[in-house]
C-alpha positions in Angstrom: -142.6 -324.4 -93.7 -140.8 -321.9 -95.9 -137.2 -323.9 -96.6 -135.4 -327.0 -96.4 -133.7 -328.2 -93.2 -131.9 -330.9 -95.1 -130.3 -329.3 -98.2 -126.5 -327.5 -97.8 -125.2 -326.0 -100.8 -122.1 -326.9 -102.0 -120.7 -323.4 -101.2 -121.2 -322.1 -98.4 -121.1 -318.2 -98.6 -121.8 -317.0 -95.4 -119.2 -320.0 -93.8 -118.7 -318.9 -90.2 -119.9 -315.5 -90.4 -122.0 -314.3 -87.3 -125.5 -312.7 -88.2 -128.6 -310.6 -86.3 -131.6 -310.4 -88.0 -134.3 -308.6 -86.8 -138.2 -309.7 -87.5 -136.3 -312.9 -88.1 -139.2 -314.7 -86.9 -141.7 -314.4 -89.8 -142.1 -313.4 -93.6 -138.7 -312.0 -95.1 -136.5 -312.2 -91.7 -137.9 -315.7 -91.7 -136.9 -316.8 -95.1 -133.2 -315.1 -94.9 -132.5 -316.4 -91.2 -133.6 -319.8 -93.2 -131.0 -319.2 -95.8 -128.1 -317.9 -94.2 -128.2 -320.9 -92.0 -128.0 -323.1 -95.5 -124.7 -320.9 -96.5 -123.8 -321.4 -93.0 -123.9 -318.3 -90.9 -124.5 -318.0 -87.0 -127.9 -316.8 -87.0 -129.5 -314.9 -83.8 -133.3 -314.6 -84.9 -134.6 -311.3 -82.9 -138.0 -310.8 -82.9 -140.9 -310.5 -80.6 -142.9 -313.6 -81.7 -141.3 -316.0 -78.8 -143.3 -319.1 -80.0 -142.5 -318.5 -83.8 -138.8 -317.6 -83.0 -138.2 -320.7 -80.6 -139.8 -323.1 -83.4 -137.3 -321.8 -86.0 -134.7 -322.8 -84.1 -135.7 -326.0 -83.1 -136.2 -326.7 -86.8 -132.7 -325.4 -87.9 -130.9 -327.5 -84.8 -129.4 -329.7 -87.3 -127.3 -326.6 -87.6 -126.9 -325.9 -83.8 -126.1 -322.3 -84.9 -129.1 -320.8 -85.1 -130.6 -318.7 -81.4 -133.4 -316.5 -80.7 -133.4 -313.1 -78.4 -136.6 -311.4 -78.0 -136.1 -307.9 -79.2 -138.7 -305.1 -79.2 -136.8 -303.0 -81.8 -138.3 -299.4 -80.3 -136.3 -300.4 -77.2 -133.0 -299.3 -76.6 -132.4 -301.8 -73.9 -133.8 -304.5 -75.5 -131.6 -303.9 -79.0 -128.5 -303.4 -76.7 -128.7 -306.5 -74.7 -129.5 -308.3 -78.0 -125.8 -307.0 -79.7 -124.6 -307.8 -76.1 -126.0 -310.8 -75.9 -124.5 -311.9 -79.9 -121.1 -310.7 -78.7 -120.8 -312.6 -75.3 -122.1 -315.8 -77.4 -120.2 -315.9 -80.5 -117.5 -313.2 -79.7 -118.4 -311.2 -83.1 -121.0 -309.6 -85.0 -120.4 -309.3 -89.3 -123.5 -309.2 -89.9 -126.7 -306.8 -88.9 -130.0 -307.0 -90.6 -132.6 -304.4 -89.7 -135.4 -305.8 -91.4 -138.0 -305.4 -89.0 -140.8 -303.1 -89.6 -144.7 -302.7 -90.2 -147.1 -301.3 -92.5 -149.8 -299.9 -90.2 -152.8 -298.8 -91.0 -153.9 -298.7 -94.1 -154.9 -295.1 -94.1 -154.0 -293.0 -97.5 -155.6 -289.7 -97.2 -153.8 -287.2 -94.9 -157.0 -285.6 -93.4 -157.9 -288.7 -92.0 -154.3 -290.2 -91.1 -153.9 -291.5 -87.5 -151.2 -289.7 -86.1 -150.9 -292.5 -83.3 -150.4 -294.8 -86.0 -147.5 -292.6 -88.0 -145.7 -292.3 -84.7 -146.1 -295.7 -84.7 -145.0 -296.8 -88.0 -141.7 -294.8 -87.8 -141.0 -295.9 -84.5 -140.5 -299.7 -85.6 -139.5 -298.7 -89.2 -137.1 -295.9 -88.7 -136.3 -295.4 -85.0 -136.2 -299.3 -84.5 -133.9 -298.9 -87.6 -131.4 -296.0 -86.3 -130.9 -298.2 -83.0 -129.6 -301.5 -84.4 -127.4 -299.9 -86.8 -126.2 -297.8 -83.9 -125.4 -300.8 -81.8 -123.7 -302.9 -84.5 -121.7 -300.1 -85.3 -121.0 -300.1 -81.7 -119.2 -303.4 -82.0 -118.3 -303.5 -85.8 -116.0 -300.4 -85.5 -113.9 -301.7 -83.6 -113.2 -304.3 -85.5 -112.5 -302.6 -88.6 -115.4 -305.0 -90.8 -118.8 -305.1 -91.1 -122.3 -305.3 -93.1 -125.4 -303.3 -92.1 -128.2 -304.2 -94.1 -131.8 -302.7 -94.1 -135.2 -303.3 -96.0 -137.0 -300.4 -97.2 -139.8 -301.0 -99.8 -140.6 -300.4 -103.3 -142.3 -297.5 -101.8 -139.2 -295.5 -101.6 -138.8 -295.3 -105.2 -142.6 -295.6 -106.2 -145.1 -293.2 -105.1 -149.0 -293.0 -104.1 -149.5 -296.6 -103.9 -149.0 -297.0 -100.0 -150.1 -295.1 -96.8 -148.0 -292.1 -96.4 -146.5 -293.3 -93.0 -144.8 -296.1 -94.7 -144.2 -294.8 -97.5 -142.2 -291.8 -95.7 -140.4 -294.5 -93.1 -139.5 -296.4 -96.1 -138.1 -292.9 -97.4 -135.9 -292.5 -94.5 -134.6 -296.0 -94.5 -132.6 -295.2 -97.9 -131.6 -291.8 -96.2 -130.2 -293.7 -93.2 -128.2 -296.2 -95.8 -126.5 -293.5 -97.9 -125.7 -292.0 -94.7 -124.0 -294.6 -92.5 -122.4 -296.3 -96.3 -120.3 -292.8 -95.8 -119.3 -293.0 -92.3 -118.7 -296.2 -91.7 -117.0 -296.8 -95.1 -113.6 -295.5 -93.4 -114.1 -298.4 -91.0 -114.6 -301.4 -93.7 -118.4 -301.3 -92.9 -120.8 -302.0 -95.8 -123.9 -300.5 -95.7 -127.0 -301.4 -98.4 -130.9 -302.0 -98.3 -132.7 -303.4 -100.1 -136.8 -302.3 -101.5 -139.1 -305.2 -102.0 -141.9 -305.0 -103.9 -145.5 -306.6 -102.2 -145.2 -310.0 -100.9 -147.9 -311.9 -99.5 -146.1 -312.5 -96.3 -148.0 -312.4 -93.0 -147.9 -308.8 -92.2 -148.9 -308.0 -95.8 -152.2 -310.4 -96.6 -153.2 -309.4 -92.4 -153.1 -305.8 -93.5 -155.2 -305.9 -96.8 -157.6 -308.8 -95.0 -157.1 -311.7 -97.9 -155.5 -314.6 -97.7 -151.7 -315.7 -99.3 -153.5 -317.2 -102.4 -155.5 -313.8 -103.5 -152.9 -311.9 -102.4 -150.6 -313.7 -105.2 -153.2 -313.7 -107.4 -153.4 -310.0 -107.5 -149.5 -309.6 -107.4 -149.0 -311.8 -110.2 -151.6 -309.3 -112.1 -150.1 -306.1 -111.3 -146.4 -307.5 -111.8 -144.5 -305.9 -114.6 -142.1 -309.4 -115.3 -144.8 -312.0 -115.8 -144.4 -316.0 -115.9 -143.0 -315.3 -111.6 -145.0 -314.5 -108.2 -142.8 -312.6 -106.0 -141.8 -314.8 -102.9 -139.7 -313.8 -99.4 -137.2 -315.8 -101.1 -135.7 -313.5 -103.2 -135.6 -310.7 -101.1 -133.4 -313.5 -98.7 -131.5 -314.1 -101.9 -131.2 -310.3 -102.4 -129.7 -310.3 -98.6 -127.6 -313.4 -99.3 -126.1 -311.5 -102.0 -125.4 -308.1 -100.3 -124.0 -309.9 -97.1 -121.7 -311.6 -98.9 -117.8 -311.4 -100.2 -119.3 -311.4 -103.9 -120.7 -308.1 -102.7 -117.3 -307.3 -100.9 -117.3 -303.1 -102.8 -121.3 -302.5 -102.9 -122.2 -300.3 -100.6 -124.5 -297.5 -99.8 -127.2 -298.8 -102.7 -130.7 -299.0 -102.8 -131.5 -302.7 -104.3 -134.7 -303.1 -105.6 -136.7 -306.4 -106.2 -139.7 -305.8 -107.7 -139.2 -307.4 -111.3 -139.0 -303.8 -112.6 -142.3 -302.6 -111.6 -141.1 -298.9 -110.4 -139.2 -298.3 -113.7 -142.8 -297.5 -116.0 -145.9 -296.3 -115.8 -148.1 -297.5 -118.4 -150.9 -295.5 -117.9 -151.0 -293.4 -120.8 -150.7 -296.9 -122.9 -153.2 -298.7 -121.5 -155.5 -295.1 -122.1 -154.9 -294.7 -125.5 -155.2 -298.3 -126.5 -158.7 -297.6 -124.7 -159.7 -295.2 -126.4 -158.9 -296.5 -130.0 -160.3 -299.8 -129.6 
């Protein structure tokens, strides 16, 4: 299991706060619905892995705060009912994390893309997206406070390195941030998202066809900061931060945790150092 049941931190940070996070059932969503319920938040886990979600909360029941709604995010009923559902429960929403999404197929050249699959890809990753910030801000609005968080991907800022239907959902995920940060600013709403590098989560080692262990193996190779294997833990401690009062005037960025891989390109090093060896 990815957490500790057990352990409370001294200060809480999300005390009280009410929280939706979507693909809360595995991978990131799993690891923040995990920590948010340390720093204790309300958590509704939305998802469409029933057994997965269910287990989660009968793991976290020490905390009797944590529920689970199955959501398909590409529905607009389903996303409704689940805001409708958070309200009728616990009578507020603070805060919503879209984090749901997919990578697809793993096709990179454009001849050969799968337009089933693009359609596809955006319709979790962008449409699935637009939808639970649409019905948060439905409810947060009214209420004058807020937080609206989304992941993108270390493919919004780094090109060629991911299947251009990600890679372009990913894209309009930071589109949709800066947008909503400017409307619903007048309203007290914070808006962020944050762009994870690789992780060997589930949907990640599934897509490449290797397990957890190779897949860190090759991260840990590629990584720029050495000595540290990315984990879904710090993109939940990314989310932690961003949902929280010590955030309270960040809004509309782009946070990206990828131990500074997308700011060089050490190609022409590693060539020359090639050629004069």
């Amino acid at each position: 299991m990815n957490g500790c049941t057990i352990e409370v931190p001294i200060n809480r940070r999300l005390e009280g706060k009410v929280a939706i996070i979507t693909g809360g059932a595995s991978g990131f969503g799993e690891s923040t619905v995990r920590l948010f319920a340390r720093h204790g938040a309300i958590v509704v886990i939305a998802d469409v892995q029933d057994e997965r979600g269910k287990s989660i909360c009968q793991e976290l029941g020490s905390f009797e705060n944590v529920s689970y709604v199955r959501c398909d995010v590409t529905s607009d009923i389903d996303v409704k009912n689940l805001i409708d559902f958070t309200i009728s429960k616990y009578k507020t929403l603070d805060i919503m994390f879209n984090n749901a999404g997919i990578p697809g197929n793993l096709d990179f050249t454009i001849v050969d893309a799968d337009n089933e699959n693009f359609k596809r890809v955006f319709d979790v990753n962008v449409y699935g997206a637009f939808l639970g910030a649409k019905h948060a801000a439905r409810v947060m609005i009214p209420a004058k406070k807020g937080v609206i968080l989304f992941t993108s991907s270390v493919a919004s800022v780094v090109s060629g390195e991911s299947p251009h239907s990600y890679t372009v959902s990913k894209h309009a995920v930071v589109g949709l941030t800066k947008n909503l940060c400017v409307e619903l600013g007048r309203h007290g709403i914070r808006v962020n998202c944050i762009s994870p590098t690789a992780v060997a989560t589930p949907l990640l080692t599934k897509a490449v066809g290797v397990d957890k262990t190779v897949m860190e193996k090759i991260l840990g190779e590629s990584s720029n900061l050495k000595g540290v294997v990315p984990k879904s833990e710090d993109v939940a401690e990314a989310a932690l931060y961003l949902c929280s009062e010590e955030s309270k005037f960040v809004s509309g960025i782009n946070l990206v945790v990828d131990g500074g891989y997308s700011t060089t390109n050490q190609t022409y090093t590693r060539a020359i150092k090639s050629f004069l060896s």
